[in-house]
PyMOL Python script that loads the backbone (N, CA, C, O; Angstrom):
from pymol import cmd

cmd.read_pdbstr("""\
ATOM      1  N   UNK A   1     -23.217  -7.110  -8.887  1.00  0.00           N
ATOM      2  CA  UNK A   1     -23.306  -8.485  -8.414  1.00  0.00           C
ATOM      3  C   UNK A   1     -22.654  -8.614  -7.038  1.00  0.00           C
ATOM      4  O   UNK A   1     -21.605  -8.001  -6.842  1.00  0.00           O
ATOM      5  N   UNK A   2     -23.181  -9.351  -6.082  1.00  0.00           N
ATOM      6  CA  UNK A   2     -22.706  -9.978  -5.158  1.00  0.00           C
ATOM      7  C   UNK A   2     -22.533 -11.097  -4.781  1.00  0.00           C
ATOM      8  O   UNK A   2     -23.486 -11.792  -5.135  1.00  0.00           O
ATOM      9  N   UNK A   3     -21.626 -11.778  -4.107  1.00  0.00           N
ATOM     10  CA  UNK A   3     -21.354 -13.389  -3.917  1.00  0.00           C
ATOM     11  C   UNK A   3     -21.088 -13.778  -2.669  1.00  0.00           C
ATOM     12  O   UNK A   3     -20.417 -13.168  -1.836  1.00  0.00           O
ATOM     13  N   UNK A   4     -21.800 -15.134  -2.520  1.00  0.00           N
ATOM     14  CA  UNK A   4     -20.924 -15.651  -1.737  1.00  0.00           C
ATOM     15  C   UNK A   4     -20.008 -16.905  -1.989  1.00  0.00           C
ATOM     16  O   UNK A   4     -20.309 -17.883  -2.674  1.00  0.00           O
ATOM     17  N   UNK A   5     -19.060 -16.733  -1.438  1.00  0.00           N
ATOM     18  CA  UNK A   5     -17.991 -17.533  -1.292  1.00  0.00           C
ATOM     19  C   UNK A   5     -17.683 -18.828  -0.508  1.00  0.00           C
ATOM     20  O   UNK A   5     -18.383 -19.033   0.484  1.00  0.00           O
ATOM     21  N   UNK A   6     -16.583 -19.863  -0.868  1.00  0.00           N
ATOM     22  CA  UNK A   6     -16.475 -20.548   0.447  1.00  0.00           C
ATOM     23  C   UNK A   6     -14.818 -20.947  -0.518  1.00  0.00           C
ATOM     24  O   UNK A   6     -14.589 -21.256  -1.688  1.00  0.00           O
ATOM     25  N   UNK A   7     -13.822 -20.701   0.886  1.00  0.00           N
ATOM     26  CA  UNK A   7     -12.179 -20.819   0.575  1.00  0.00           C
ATOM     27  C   UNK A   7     -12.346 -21.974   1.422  1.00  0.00           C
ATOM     28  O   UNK A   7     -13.186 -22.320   2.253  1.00  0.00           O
ATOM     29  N   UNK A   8     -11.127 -22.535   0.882  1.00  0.00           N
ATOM     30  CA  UNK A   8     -10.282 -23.978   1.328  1.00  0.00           C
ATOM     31  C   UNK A   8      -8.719 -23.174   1.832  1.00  0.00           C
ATOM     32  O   UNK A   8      -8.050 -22.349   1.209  1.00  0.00           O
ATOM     33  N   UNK A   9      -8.471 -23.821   3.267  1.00  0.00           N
ATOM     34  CA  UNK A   9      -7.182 -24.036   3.312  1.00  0.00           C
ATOM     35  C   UNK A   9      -6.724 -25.408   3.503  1.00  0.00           C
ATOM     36  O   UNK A   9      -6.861 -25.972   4.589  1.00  0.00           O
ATOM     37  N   UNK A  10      -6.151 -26.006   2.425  1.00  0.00           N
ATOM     38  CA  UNK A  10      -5.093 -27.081   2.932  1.00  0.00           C
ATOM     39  C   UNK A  10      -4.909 -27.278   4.159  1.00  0.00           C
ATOM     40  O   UNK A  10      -5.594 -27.985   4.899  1.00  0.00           O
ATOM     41  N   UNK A  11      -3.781 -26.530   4.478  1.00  0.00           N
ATOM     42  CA  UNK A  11      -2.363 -26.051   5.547  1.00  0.00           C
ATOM     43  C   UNK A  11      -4.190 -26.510   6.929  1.00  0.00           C
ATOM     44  O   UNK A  11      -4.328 -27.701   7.206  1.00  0.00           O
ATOM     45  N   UNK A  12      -4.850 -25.877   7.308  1.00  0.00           N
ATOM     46  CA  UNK A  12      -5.977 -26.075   8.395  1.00  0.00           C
ATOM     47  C   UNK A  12      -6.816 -27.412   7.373  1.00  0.00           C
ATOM     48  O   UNK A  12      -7.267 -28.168   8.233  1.00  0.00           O
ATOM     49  N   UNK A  13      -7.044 -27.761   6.530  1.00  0.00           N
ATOM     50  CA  UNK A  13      -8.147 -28.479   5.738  1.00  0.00           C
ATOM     51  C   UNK A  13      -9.405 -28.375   6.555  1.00  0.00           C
ATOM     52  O   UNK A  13     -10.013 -29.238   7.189  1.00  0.00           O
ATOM     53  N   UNK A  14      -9.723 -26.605   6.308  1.00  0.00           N
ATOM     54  CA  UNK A  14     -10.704 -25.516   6.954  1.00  0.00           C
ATOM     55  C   UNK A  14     -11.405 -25.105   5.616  1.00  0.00           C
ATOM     56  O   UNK A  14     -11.032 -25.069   4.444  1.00  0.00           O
ATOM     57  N   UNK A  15     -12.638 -24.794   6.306  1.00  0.00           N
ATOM     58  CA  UNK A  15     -13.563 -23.679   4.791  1.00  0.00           C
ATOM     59  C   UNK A  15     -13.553 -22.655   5.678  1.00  0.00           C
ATOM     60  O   UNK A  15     -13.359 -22.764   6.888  1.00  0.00           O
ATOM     61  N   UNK A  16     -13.768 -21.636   5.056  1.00  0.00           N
ATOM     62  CA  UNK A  16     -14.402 -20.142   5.175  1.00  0.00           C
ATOM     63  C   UNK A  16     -15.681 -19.428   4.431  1.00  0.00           C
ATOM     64  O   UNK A  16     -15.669 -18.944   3.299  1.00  0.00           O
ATOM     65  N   UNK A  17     -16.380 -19.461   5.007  1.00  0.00           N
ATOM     66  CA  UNK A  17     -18.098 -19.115   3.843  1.00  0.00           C
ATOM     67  C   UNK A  17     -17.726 -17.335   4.423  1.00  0.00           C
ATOM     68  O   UNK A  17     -17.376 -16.833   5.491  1.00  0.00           O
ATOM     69  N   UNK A  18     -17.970 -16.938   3.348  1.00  0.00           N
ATOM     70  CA  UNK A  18     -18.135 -15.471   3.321  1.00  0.00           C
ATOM     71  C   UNK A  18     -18.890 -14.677   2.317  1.00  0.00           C
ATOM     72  O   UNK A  18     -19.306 -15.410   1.420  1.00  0.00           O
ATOM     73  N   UNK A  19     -19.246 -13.276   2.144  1.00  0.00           N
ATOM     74  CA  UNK A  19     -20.005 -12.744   1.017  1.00  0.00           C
ATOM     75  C   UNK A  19     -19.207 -11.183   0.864  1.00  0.00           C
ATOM     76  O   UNK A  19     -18.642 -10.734   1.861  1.00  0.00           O
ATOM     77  N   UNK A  20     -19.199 -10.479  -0.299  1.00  0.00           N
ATOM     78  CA  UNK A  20     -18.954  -9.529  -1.041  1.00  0.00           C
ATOM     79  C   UNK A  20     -19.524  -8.767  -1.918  1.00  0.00           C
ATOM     80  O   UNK A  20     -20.710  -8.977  -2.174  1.00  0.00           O
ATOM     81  N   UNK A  21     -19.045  -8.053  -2.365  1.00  0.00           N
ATOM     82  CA  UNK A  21     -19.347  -7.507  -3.850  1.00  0.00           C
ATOM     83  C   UNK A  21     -18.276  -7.476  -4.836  1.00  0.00           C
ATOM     84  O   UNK A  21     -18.624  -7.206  -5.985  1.00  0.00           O
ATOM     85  N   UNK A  22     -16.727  -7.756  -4.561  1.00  0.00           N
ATOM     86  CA  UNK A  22     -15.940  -7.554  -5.335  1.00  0.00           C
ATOM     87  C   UNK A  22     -14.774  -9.147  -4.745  1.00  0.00           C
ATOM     88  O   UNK A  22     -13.712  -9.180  -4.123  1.00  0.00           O
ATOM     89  N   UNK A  23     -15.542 -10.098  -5.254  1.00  0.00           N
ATOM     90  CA  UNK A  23     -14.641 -11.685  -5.148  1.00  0.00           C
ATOM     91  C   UNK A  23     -13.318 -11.280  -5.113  1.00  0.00           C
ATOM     92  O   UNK A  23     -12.499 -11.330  -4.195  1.00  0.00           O
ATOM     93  N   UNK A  24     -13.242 -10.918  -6.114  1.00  0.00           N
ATOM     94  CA  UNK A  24     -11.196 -10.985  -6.639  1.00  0.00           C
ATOM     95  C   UNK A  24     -10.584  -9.976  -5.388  1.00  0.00           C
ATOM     96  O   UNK A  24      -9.615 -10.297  -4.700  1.00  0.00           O
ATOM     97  N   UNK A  25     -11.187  -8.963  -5.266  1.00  0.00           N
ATOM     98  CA  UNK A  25     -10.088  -7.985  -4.089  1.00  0.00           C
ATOM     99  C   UNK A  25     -10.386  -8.865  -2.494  1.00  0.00           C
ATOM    100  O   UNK A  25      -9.593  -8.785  -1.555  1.00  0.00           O
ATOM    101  N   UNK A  26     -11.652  -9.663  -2.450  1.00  0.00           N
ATOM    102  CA  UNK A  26     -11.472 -10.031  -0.934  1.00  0.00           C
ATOM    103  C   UNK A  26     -10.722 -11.294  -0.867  1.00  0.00           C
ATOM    104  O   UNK A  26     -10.016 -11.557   0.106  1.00  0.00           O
ATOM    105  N   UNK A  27     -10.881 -12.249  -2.083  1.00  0.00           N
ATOM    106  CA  UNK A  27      -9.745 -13.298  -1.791  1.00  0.00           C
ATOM    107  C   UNK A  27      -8.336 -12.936  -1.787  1.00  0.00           C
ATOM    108  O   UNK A  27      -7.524 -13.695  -1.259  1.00  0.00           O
ATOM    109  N   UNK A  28      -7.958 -11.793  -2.355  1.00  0.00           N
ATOM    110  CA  UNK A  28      -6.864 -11.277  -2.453  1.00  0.00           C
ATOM    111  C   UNK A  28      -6.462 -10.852  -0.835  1.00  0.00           C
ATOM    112  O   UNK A  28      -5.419 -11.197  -0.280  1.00  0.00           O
ATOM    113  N   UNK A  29      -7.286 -10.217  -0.366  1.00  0.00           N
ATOM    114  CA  UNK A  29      -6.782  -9.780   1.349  1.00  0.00           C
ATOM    115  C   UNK A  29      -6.951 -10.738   1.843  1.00  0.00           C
ATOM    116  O   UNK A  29      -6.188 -10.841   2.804  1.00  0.00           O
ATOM    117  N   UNK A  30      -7.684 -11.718   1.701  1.00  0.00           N
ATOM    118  CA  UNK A  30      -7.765 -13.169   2.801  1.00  0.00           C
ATOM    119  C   UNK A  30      -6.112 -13.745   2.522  1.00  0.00           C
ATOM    120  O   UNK A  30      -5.495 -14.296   3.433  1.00  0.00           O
ATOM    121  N   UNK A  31      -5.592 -13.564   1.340  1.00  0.00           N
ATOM    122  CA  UNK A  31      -4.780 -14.439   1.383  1.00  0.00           C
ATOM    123  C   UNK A  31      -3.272 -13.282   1.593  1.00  0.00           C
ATOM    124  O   UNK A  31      -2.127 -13.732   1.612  1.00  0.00           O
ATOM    125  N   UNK A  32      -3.562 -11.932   1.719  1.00  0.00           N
ATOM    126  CA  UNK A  32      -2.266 -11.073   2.439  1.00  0.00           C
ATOM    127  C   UNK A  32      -2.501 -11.325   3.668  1.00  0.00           C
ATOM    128  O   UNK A  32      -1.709 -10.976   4.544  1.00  0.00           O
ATOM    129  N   UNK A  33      -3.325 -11.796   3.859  1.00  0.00           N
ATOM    130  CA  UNK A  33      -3.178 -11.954   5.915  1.00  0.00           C
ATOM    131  C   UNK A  33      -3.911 -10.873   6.509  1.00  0.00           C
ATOM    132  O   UNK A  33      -3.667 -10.836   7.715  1.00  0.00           O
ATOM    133  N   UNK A  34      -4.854  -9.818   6.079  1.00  0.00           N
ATOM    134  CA  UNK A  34      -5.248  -8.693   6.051  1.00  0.00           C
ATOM    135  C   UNK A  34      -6.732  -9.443   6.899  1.00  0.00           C
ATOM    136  O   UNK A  34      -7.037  -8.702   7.834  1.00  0.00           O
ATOM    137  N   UNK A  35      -7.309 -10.188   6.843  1.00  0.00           N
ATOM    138  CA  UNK A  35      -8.339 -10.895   7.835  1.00  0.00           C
ATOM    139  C   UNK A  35      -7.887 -11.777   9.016  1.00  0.00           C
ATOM    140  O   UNK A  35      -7.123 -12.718   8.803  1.00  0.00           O
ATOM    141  N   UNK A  36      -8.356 -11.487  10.309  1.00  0.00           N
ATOM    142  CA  UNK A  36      -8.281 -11.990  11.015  1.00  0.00           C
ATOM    143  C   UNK A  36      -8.987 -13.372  11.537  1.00  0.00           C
ATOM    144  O   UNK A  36      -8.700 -13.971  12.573  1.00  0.00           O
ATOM    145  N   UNK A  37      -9.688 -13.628  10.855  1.00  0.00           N
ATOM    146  CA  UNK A  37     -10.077 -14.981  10.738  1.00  0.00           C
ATOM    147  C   UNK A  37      -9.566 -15.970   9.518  1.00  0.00           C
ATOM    148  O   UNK A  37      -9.837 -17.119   9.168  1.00  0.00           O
ATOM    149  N   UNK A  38      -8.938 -15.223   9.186  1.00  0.00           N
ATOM    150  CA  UNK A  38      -8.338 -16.758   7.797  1.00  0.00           C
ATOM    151  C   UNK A  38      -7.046 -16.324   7.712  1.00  0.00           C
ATOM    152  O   UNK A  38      -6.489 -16.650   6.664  1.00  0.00           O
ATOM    153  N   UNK A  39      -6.212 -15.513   8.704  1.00  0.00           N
ATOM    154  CA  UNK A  39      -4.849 -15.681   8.539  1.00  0.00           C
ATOM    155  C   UNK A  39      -4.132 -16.685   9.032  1.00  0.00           C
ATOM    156  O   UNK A  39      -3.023 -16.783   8.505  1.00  0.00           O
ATOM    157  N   UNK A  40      -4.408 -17.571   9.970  1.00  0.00           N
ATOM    158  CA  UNK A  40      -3.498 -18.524  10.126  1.00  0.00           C
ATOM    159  C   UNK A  40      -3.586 -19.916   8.834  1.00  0.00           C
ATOM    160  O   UNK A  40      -2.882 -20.921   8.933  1.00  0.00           O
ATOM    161  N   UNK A  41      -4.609 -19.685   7.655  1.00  0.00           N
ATOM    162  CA  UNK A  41      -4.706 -21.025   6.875  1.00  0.00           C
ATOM    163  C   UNK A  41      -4.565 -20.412   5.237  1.00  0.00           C
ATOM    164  O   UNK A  41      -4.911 -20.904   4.163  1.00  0.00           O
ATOM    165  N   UNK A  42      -3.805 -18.934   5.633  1.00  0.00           N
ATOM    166  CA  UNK A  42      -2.968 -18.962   3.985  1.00  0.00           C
ATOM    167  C   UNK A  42      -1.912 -20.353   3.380  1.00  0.00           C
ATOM    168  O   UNK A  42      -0.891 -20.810   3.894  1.00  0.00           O
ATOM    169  N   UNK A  43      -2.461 -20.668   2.409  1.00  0.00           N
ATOM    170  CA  UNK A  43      -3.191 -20.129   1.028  1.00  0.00           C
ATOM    171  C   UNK A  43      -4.212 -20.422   1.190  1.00  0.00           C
ATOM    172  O   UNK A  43      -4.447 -21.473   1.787  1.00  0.00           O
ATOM    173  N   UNK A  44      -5.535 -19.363   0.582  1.00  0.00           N
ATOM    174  CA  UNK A  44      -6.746 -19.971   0.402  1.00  0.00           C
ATOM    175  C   UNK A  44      -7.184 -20.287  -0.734  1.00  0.00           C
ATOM    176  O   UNK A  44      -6.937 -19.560  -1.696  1.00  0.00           O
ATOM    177  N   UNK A  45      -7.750 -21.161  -0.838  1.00  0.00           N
ATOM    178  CA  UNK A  45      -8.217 -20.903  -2.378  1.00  0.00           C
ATOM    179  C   UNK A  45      -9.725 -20.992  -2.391  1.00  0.00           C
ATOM    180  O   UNK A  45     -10.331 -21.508  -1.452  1.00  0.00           O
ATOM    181  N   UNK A  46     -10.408 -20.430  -3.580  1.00  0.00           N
ATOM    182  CA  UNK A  46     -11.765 -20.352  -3.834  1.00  0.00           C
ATOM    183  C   UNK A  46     -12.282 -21.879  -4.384  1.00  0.00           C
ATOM    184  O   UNK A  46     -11.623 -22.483  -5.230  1.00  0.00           O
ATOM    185  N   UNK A  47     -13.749 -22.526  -3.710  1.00  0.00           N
ATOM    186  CA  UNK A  47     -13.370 -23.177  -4.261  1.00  0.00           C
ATOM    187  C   UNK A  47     -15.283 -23.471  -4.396  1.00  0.00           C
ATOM    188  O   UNK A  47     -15.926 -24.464  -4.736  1.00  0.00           O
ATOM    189  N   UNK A  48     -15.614 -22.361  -4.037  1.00  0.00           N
ATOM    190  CA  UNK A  48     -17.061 -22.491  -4.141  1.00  0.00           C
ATOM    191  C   UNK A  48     -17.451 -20.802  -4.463  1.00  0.00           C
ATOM    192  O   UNK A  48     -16.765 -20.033  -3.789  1.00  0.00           O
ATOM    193  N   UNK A  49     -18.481 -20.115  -5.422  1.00  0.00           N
ATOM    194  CA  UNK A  49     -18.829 -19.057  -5.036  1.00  0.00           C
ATOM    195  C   UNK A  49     -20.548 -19.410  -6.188  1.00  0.00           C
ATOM    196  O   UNK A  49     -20.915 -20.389  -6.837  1.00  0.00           O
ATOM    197  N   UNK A  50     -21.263 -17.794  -5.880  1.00  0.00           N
ATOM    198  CA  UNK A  50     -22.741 -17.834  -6.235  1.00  0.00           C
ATOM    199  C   UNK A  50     -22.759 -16.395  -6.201  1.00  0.00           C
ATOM    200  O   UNK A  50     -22.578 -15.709  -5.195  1.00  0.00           O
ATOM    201  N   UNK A  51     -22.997 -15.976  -7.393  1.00  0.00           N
ATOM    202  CA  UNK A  51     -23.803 -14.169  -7.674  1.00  0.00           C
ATOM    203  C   UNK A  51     -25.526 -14.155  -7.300  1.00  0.00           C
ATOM    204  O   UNK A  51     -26.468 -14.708  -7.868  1.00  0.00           O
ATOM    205  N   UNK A  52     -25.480 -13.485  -6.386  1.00  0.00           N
ATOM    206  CA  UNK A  52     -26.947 -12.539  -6.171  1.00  0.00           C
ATOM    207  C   UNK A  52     -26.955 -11.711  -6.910  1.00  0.00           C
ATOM    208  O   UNK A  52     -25.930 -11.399  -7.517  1.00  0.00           O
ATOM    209  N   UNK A  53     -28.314 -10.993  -7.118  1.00  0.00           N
ATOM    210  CA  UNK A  53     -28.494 -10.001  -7.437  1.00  0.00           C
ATOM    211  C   UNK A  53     -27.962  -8.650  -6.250  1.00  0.00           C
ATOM    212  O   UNK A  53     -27.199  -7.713  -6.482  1.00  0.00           O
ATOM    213  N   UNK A  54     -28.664  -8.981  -5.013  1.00  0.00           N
ATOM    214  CA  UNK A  54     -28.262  -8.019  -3.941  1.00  0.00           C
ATOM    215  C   UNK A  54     -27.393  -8.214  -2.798  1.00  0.00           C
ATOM    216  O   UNK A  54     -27.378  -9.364  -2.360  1.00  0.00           O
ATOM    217  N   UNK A  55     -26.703  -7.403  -2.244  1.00  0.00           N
ATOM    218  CA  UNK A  55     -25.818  -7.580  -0.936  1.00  0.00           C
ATOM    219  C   UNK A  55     -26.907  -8.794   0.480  1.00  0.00           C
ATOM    220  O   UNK A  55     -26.531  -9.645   1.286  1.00  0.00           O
ATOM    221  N   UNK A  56     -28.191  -8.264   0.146  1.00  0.00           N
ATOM    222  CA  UNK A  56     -28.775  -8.553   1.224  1.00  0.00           C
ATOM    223  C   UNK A  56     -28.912 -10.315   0.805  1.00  0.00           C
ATOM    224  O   UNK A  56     -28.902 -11.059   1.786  1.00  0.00           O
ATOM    225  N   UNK A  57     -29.008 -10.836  -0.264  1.00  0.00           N
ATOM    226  CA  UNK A  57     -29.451 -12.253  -0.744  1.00  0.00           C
ATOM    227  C   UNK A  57     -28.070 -12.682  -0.109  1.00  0.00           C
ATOM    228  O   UNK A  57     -27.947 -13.211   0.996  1.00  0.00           O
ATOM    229  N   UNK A  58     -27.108 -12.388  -0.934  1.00  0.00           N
ATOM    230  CA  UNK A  58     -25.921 -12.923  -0.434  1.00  0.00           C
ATOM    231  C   UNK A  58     -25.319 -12.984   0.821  1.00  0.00           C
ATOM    232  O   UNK A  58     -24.253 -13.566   1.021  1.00  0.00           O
ATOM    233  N   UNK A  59     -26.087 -12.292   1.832  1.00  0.00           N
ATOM    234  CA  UNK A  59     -25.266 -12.076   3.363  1.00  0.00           C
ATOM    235  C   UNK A  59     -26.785 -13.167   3.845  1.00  0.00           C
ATOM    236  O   UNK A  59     -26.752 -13.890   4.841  1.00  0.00           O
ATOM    237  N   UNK A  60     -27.652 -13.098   3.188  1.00  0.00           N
ATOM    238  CA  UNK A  60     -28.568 -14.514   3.630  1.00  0.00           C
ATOM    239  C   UNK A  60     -28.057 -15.613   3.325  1.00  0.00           C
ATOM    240  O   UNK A  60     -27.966 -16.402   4.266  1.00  0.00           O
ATOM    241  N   UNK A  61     -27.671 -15.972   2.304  1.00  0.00           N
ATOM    242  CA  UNK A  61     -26.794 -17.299   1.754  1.00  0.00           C
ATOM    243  C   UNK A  61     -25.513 -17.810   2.649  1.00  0.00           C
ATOM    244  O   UNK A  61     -25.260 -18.979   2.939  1.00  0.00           O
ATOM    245  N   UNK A  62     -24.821 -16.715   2.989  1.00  0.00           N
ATOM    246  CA  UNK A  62     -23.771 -16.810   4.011  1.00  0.00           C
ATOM    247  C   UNK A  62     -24.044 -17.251   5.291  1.00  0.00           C
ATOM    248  O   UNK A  62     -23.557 -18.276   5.770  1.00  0.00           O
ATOM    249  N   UNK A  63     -24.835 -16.481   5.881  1.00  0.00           N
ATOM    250  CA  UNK A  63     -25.703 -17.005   7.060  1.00  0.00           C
ATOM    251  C   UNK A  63     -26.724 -18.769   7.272  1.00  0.00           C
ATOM    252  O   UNK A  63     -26.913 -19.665   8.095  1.00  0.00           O
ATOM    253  N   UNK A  64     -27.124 -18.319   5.783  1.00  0.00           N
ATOM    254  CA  UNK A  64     -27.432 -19.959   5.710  1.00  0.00           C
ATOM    255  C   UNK A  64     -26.551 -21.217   5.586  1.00  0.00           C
ATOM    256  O   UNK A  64     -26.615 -22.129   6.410  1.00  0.00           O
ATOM    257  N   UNK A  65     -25.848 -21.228   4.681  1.00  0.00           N
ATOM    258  CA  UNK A  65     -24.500 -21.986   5.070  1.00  0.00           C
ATOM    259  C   UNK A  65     -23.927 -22.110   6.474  1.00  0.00           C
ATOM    260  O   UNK A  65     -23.677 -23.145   7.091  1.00  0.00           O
ATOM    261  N   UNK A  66     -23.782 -20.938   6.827  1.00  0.00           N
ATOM    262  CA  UNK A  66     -22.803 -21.268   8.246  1.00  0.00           C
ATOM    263  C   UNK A  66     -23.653 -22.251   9.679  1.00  0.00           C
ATOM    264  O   UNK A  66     -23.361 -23.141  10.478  1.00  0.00           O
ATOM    265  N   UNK A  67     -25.061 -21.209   9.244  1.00  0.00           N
ATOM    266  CA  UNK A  67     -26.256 -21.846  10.279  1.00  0.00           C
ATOM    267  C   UNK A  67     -26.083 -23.457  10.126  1.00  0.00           C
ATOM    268  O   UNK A  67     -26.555 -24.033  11.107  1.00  0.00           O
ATOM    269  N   UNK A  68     -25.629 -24.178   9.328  1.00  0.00           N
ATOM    270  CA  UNK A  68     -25.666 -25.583   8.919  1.00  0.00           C
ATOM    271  C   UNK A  68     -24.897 -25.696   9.838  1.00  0.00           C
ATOM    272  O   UNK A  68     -25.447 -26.069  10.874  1.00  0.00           O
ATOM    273  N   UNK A  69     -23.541 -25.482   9.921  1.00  0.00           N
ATOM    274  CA  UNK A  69     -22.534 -26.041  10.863  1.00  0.00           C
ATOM    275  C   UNK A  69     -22.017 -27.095  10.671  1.00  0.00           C
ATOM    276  O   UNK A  69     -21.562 -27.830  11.547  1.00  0.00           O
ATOM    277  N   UNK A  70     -22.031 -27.393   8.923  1.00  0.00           N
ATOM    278  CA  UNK A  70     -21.837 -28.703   8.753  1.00  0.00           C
ATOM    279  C   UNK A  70     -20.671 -29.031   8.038  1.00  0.00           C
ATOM    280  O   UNK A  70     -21.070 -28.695   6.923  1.00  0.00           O
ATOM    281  N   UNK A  71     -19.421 -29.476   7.834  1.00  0.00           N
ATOM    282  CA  UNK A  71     -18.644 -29.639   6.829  1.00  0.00           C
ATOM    283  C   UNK A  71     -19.404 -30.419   5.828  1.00  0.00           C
ATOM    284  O   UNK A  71     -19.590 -29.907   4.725  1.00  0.00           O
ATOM    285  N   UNK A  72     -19.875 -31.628   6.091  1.00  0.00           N
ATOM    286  CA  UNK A  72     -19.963 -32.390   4.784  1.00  0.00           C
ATOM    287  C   UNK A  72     -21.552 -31.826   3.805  1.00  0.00           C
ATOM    288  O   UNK A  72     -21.988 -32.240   2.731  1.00  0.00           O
ATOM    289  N   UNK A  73     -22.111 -30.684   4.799  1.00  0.00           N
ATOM    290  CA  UNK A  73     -23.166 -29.456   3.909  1.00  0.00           C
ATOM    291  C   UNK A  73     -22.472 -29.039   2.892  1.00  0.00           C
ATOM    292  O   UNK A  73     -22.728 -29.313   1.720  1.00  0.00           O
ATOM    293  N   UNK A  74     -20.749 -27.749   3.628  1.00  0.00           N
ATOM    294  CA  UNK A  74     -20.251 -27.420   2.533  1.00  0.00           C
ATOM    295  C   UNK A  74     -19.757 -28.082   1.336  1.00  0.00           C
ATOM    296  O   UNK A  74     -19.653 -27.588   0.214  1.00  0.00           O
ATOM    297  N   UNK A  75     -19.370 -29.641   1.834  1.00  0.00           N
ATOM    298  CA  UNK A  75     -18.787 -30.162   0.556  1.00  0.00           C
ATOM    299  C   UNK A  75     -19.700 -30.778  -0.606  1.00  0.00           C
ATOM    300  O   UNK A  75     -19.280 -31.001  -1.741  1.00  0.00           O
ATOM    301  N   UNK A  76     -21.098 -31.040  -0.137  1.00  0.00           N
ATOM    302  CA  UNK A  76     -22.000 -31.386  -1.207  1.00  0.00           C
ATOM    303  C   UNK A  76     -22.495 -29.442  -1.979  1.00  0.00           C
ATOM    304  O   UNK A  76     -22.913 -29.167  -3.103  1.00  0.00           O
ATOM    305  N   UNK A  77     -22.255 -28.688  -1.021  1.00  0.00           N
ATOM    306  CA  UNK A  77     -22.766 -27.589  -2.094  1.00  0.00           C
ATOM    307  C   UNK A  77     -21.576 -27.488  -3.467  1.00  0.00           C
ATOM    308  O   UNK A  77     -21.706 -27.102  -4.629  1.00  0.00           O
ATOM    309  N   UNK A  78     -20.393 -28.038  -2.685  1.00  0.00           N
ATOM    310  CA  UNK A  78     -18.980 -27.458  -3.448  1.00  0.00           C
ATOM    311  C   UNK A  78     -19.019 -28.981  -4.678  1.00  0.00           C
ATOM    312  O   UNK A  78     -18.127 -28.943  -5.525  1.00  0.00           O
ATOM    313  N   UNK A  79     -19.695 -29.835  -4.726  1.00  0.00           N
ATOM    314  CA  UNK A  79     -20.577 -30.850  -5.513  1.00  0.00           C
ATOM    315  C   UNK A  79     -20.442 -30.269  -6.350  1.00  0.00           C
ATOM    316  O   UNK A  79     -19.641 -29.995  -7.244  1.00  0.00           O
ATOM    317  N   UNK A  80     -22.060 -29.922  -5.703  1.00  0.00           N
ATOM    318  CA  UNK A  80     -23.426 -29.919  -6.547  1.00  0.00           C
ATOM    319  C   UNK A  80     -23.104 -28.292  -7.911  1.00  0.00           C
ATOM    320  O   UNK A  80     -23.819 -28.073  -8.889  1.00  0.00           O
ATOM    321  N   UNK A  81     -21.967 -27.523  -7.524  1.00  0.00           N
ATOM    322  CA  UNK A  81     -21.557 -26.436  -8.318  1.00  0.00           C
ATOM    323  C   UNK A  81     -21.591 -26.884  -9.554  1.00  0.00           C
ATOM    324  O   UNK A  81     -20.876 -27.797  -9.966  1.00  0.00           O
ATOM    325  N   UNK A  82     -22.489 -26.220 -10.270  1.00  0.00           N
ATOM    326  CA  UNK A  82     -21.884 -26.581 -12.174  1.00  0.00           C
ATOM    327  C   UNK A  82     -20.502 -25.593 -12.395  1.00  0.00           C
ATOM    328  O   UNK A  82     -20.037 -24.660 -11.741  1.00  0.00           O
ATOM    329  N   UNK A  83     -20.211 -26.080 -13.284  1.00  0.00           N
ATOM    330  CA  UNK A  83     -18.695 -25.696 -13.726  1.00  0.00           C
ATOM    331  C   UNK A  83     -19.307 -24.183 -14.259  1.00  0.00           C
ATOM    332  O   UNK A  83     -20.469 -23.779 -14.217  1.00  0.00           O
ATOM    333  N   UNK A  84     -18.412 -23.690 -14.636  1.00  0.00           N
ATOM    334  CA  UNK A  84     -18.317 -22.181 -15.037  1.00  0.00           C
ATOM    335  C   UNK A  84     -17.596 -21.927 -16.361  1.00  0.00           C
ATOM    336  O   UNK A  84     -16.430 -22.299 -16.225  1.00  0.00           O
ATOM    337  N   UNK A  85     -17.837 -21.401 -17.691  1.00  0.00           N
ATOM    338  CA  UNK A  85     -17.123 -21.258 -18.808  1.00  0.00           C
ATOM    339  C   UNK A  85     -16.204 -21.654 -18.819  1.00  0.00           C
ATOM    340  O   UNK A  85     -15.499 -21.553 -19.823  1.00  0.00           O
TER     341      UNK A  85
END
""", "prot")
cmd.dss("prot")
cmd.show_as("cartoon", "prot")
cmd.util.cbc("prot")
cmd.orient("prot")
């Protein structure tokens, strides 16, 4: 599985849209400071994500999101999320 993501920082009240294959180890380095684009708005938290089947769906999804350029895009996707178990 692959995902994409979108973190909240408070501290900036910033998103970050990003994609992976392994959620738990990259929010984990976003929030050691180990990325250079989301170290100044530790803590992050997750507060949106979506499994593809492939790397390539998910780095389209990412791209599509960002192409928006929109905050109040991300916050109706972070909506429209059904809950999770």
């Amino acid at each position: 599985m692959f995902y994409v993501y979108i973190l909240f920082s408070a501290k900036l009240d910033s998103y970050y849209v990003g994609s992976t294959g392994n959620i738990e180890d990259r929010i984990k380095r976003h929030n050691q400071g180990r990325s250079k684009a989301t170290k100044k708005g530790i803590p992050w938290r997750i507060v949106y994500k979506k499994a593809f089947e492939t790397r390539s769906q998910a780095y389209r999804a990412e791209l599509y999101i960002k192409s928006q350029k929109s905050k109040s895009f991300i916050q109706n996707l972070i909506k429209q999320q059904q809950p999770t178990g």
